[in-house]
N, C-alpha and C positions, 0 to 999 in steps of 0.2 A: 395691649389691653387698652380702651376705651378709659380715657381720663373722664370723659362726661356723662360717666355710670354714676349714680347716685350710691354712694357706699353703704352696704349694708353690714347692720350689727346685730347678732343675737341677742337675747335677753342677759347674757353674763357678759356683755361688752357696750352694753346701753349707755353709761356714763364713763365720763373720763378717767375718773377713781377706779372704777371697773377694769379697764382696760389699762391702767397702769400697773394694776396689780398684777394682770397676769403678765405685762412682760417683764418688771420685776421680778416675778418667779422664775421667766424662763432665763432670763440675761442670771438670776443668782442660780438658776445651775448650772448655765455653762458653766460661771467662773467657779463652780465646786469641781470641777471637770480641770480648770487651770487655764479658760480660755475667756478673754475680755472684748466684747462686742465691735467691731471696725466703726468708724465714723458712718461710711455709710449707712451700715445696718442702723445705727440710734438714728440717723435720721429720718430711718424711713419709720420708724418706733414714733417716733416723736412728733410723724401726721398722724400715723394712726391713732394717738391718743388725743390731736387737737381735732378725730373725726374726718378729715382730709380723705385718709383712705382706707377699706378695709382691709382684711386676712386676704382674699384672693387677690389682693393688688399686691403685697406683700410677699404672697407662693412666687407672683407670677417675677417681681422685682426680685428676689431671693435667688431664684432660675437662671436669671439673668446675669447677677453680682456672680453668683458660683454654680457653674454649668457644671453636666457631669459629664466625667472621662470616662472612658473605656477604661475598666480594672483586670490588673494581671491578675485577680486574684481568683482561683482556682472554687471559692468557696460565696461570692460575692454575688450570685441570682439565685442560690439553694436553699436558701434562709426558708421554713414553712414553718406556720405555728405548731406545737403539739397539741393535737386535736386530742390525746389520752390522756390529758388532765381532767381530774376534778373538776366541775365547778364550784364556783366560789358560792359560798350555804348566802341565803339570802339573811337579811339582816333581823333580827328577834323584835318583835314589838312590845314592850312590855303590856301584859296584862292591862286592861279598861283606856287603855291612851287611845285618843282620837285625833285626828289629824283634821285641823280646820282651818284653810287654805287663806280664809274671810280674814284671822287673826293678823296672819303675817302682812298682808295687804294694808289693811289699817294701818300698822304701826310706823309712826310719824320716820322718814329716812336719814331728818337733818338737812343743812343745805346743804348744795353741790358743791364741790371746789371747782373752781376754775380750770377748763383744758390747758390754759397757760401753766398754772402753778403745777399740773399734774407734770408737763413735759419737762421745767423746771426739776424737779423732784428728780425725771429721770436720770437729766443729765447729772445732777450731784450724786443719784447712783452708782451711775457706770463712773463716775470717776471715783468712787470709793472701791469700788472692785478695783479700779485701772493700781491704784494708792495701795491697795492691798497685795493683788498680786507682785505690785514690784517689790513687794517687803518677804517675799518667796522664797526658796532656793529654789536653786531649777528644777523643774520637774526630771524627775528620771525614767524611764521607760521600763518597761517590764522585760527582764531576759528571760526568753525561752529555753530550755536543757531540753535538751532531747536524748530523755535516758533508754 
């Protein structure tokens, strides 16, 4: 991938604050899962939130860090959605509410923190995960019974 792409960011990745937050969400679920980010992964985290690179620099770095094998597993391309669910009911508005887009624009955001202080942030993150997970038992794995 082209380093001298100009990186692009949606509207929920626009600031650094932004964009810290979601990968604090994503790094705090891996570690709900029991796994704690590699150095490289936080540092390519850690352009991304100083702006440096976007998400498809990231897919494409990601790719790269962990390619995929060939799986023995019997069940690993058969995965389809169930198309016989439900959809999900759209959401109730309550009675006379109106939605006026003007309001939320207006209202003042505060200042920006710092891309520095955000990547900062990160790191003291992932080492609170890293500090936590050591304080773990090991994880145990699920046995299967085949009754």
């Amino acid at each position: 991938m082209s380093q001298d792409r100009e990186p692009q960011f949606c509207e929920t990745e626009r600031t650094p604050e932004q964009r810290l937050e979601s990968v604090q969400w994503a790094f705090g679920v891996s570690a709900s899962a029991g796994g704690a980010p590699s150095p490289e992964v936080v540092q390519l985290y850690e352009r991304y939130i100083l702006g440096e690179i976007d998400m498809q620099h990231i897919d494409v770095a990601m790719s790269q860090l962990y390619p995929q094998y060939p799986s023995n597993d019997p069940y690993a391309g058969r995965w389809t959605p169930n198309l016989d669910v439900e959809p999900a009911r759209p959401v109730e508005v309550p009675p006379g509410f109106e939605y006026d887009p003007a309001e939320e624009e207006d209202a003042p955001a505060g200042p920006e923190m710092p891309a520095a202080l955000c990547a900062a942030q990160l790191r003291a993150f992932v080492q609170d995960i890293v500090e936590h997970l050591a304080t773990q038992p090991p994880r145990q794995r699920y046995i299967q019974i085949d009754v």
